[in-house]
ZADO-1210 file (C-alpha; in nm, 4 decimals, padded with zeros to 6 digits):
<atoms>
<atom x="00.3973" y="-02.3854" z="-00.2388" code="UNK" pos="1"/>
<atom x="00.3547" y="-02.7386" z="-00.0381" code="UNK" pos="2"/>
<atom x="00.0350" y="-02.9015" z="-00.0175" code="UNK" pos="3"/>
<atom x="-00.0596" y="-02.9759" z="00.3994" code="UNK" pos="4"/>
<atom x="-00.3041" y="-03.0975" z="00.6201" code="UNK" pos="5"/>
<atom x="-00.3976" y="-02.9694" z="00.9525" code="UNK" pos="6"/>
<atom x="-00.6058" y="-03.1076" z="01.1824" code="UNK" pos="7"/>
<atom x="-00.7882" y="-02.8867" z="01.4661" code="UNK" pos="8"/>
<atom x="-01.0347" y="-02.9729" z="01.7703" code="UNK" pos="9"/>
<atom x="-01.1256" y="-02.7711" z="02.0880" code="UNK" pos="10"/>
<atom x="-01.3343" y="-02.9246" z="02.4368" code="UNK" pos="11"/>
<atom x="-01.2941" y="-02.6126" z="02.6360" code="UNK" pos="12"/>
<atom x="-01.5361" y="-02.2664" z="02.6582" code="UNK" pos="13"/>
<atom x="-01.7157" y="-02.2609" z="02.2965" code="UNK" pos="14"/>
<atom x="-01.5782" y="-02.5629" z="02.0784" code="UNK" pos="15"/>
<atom x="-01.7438" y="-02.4152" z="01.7637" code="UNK" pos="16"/>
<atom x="-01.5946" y="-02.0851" z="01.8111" code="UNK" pos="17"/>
<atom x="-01.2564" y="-02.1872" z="01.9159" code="UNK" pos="18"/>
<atom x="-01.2107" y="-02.3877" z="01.5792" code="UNK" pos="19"/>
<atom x="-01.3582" y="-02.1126" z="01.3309" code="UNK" pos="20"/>
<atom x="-01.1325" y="-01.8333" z="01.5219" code="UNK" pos="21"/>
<atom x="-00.7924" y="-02.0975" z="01.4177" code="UNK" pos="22"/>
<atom x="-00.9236" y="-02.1686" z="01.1004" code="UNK" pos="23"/>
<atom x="-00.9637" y="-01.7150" z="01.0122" code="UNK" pos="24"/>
<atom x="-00.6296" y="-01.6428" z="01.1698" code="UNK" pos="25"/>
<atom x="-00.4568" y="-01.9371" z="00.9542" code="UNK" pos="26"/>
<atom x="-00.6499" y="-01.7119" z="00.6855" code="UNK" pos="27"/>
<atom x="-00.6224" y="-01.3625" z="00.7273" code="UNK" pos="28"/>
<atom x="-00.2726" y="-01.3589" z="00.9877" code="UNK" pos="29"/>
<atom x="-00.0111" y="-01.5400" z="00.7321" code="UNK" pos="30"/>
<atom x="00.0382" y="-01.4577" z="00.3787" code="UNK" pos="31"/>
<atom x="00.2706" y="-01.7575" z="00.3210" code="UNK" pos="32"/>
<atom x="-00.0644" y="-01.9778" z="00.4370" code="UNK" pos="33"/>
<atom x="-00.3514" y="-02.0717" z="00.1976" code="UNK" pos="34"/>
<atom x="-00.6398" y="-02.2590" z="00.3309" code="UNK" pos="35"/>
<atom x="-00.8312" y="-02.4197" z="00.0223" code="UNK" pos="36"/>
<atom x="-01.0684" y="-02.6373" z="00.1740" code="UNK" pos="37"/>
<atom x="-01.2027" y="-02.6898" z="00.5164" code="UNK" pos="38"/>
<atom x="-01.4074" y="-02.9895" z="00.6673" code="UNK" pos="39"/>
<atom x="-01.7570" y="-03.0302" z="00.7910" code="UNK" pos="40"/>
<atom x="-01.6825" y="-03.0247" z="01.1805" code="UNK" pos="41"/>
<atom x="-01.7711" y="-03.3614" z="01.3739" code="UNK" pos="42"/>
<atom x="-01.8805" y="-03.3905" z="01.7647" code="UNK" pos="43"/>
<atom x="-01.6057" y="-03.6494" z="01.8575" code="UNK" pos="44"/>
<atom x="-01.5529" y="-03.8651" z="02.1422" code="UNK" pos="45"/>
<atom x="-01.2466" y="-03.8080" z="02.3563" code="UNK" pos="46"/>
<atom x="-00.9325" y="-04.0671" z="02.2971" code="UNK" pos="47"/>
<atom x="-00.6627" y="-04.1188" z="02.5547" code="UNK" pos="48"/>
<atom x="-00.6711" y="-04.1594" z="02.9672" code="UNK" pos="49"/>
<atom x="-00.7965" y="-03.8302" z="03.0423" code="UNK" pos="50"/>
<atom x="-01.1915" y="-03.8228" z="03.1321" code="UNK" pos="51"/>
<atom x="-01.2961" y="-03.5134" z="02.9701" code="UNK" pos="52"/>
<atom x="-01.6126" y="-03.3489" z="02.7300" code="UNK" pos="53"/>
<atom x="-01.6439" y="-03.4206" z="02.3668" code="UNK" pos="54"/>
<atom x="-01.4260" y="-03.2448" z="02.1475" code="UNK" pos="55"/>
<atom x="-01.5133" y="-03.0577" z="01.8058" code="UNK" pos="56"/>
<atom x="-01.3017" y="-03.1898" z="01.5467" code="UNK" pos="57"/>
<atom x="-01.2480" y="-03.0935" z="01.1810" code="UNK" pos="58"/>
<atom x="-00.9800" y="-03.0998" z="00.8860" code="UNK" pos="59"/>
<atom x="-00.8448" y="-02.8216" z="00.6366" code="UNK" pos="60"/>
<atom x="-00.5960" y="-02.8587" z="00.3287" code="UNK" pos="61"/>
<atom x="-00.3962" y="-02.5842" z="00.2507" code="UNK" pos="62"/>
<atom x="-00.0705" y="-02.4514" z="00.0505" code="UNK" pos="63"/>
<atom x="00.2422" y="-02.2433" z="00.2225" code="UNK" pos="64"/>
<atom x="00.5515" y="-02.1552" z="00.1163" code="UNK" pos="65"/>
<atom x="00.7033" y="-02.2181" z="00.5043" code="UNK" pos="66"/>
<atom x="00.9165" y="-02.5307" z="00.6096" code="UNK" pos="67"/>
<atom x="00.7520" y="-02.7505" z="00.8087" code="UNK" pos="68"/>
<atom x="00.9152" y="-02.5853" z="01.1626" code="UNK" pos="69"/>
<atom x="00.7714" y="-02.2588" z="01.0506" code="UNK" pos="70"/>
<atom x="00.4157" y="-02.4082" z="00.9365" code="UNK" pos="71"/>
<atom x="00.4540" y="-02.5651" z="01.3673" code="UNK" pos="72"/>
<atom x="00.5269" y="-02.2619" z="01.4879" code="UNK" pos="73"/>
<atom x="00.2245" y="-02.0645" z="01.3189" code="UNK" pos="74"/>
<atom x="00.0262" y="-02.3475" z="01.4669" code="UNK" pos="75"/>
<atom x="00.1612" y="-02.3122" z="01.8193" code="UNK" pos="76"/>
<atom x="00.0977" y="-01.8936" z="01.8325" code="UNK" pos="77"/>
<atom x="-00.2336" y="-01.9470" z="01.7036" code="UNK" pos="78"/>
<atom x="-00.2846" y="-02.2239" z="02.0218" code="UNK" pos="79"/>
<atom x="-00.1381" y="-02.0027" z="02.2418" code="UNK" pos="80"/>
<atom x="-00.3122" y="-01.6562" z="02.1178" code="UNK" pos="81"/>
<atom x="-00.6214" y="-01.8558" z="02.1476" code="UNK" pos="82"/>
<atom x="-00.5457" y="-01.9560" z="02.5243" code="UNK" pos="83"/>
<atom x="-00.4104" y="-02.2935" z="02.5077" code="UNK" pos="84"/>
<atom x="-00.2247" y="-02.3845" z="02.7877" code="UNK" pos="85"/>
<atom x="-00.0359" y="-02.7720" z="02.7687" code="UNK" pos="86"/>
<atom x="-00.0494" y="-02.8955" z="03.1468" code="UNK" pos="87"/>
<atom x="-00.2020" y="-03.2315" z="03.1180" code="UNK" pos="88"/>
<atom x="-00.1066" y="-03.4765" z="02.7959" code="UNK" pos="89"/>
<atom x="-00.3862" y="-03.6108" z="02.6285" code="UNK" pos="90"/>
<atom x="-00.5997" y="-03.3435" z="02.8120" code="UNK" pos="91"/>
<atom x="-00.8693" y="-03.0501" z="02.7479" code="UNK" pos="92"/>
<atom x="-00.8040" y="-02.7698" z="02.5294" code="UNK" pos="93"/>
<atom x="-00.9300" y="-02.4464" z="02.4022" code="UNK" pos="94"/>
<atom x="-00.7589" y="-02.5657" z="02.0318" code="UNK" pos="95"/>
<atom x="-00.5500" y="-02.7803" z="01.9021" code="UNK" pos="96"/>
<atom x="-00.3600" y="-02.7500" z="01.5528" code="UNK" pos="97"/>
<atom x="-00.1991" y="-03.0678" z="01.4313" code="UNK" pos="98"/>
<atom x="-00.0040" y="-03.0654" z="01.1170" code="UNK" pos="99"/>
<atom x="-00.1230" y="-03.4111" z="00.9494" code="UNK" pos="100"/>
<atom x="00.0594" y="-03.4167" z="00.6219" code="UNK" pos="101"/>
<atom x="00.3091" y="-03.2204" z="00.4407" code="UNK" pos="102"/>
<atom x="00.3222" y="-03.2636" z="00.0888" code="UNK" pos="103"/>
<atom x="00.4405" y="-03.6467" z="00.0474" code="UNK" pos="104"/>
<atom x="00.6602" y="-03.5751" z="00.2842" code="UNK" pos="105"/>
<atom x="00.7950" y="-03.7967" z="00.6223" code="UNK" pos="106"/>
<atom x="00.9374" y="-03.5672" z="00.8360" code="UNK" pos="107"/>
<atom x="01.1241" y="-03.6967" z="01.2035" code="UNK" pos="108"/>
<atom x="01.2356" y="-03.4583" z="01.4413" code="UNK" pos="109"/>
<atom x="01.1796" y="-03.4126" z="01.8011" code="UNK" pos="110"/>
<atom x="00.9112" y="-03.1600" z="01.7833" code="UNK" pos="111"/>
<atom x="00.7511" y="-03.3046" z="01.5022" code="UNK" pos="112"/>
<atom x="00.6902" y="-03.6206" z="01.3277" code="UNK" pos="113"/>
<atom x="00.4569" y="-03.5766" z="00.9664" code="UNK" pos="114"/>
<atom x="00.2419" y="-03.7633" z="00.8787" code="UNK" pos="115"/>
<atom x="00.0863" y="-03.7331" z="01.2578" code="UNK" pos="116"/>
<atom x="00.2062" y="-04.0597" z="01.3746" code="UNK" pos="117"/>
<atom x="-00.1122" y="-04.1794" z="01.4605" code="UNK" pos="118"/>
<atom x="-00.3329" y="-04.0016" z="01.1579" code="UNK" pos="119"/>
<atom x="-00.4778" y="-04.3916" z="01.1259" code="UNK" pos="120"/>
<atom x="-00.6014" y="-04.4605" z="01.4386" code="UNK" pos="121"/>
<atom x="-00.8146" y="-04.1506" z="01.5435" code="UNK" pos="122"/>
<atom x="-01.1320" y="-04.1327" z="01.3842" code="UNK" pos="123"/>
<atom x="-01.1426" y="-03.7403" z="01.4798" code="UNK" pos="124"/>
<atom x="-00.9106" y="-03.7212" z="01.2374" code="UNK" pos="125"/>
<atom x="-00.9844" y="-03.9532" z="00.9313" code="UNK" pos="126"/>
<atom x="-01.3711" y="-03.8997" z="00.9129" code="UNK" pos="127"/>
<atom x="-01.2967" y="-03.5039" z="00.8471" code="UNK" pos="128"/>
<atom x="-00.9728" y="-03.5555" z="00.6528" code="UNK" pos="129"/>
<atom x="-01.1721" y="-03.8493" z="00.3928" code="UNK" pos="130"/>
<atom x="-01.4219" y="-03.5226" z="00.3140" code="UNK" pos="131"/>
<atom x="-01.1725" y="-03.2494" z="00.2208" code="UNK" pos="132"/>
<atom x="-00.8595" y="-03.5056" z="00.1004" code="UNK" pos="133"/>
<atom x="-01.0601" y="-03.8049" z="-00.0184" code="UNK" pos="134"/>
<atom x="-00.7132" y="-03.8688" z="-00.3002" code="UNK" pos="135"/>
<atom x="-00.4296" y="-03.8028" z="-00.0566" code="UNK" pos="136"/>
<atom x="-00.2275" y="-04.1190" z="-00.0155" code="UNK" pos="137"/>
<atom x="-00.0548" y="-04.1313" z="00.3357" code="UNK" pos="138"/>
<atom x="00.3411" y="-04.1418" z="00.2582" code="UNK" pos="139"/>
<atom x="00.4427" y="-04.4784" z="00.4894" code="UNK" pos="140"/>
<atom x="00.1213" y="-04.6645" z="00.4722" code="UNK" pos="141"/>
<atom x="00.0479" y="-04.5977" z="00.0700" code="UNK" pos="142"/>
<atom x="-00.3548" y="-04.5673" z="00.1549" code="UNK" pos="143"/>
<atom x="-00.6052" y="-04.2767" z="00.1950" code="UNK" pos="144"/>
<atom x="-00.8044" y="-04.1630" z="00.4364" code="UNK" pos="145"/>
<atom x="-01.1030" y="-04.3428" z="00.2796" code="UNK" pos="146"/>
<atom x="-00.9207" y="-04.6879" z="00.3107" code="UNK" pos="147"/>
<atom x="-00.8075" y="-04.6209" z="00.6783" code="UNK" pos="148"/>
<atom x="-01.1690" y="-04.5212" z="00.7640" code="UNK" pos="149"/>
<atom x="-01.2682" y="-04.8883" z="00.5953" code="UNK" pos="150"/>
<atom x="-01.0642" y="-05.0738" z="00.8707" code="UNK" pos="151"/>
<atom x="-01.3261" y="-04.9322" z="01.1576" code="UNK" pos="152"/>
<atom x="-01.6688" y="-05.0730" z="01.1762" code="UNK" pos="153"/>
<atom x="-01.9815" y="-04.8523" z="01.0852" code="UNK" pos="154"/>
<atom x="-02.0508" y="-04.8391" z="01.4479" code="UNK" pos="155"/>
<atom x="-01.7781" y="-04.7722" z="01.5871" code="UNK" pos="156"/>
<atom x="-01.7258" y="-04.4813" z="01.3574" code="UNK" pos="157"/>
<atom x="-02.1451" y="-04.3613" z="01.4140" code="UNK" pos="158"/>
<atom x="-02.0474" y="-04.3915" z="01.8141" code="UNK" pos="159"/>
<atom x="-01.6913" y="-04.1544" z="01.7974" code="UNK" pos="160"/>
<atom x="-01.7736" y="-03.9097" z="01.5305" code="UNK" pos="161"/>
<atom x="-02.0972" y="-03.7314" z="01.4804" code="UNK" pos="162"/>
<atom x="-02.1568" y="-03.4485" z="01.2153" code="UNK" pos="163"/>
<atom x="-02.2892" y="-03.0710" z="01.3289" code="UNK" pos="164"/>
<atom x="-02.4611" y="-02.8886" z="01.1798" code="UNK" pos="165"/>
<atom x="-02.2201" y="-02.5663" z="01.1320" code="UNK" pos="166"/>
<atom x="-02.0693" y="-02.4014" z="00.8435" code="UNK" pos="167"/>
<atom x="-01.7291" y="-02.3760" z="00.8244" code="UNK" pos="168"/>
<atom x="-01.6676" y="-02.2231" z="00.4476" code="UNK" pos="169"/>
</atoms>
């Protein structure tokens, strides 16, 4: 089994919702998937061109016996199942599954590039990954999430990325 990180976030119909429903069919739909810890989720503020509505953001750490392709492809049914539709880049969605990290691994294909190529620069990302994989070291950069999060300022991380108050156990 492989160690991985997924990231997941929904803006569209019920945010909450959208990102519990991904995180129970990554746990009860695929017996070669084991989700061991999830994240708080966070109220983030969008990133990229597109003028949209906050997102809900959160992290989970799991262990599978699939190749990373495989571990994609899960991600992609359970986007589509849960009525994702890709028509504008950087734009709104019902749910998004990102595969952050696998194992130590630096994977480079066309389709996907692990660690997320820019794990580092989205707080949506780092604030939920430091609480459920404060010891992972990033592969390339040789730091963890904790010591990415350092190179933001406290208010620029309390003005992107606010804690709610949901459980996600």
């Amino acid at each position: 089994m492989k160690l991985f990180l997924m990231g997941f976030g929904s803006n569209m119909g019920d945010p909450v919702k959208n990102c519990l429903l991904a995180i129970e069919k990554l746990r009860g739909c695929f017996p070669a998937i084991v989700v061991t810890r999830v994240s708080s989720l966070y109220r983030t503020k969008p990133v990229g061109p597109v003028e949209q509505d906050w997102f809900v953001n959160g992290a989970l750490h799991g262990e599978t016996s699939l190749d990373p392709l495989d571990l994609l492809a899960v991600s992609r049914r359970i986007e589509s199942e849960l009525g994702r539709v890709r028509t504008v880049s950087w734009g709104p969605r019902t749910i998004d599954l990102d595969i952050l990290a696998y194992g130590d691994e630096a994977v480079c294909m066309p389709q996907l590039h692990i660690p997320h190529p820019r794990l580092q620069e989205r707080l949506f990302v780092l604030a939920p990954l430091a609480e459920i994989a404060p010891f992972w070291v990033h592969p390339k950069l040789g730091v963890t999430p904790a010591e990415m999060l350092q190179r933001f300022s406290p208010r620029e991380i309390e003005e992107a990325v606010q804690p709610l108050e949901t459980e996600t156990k």
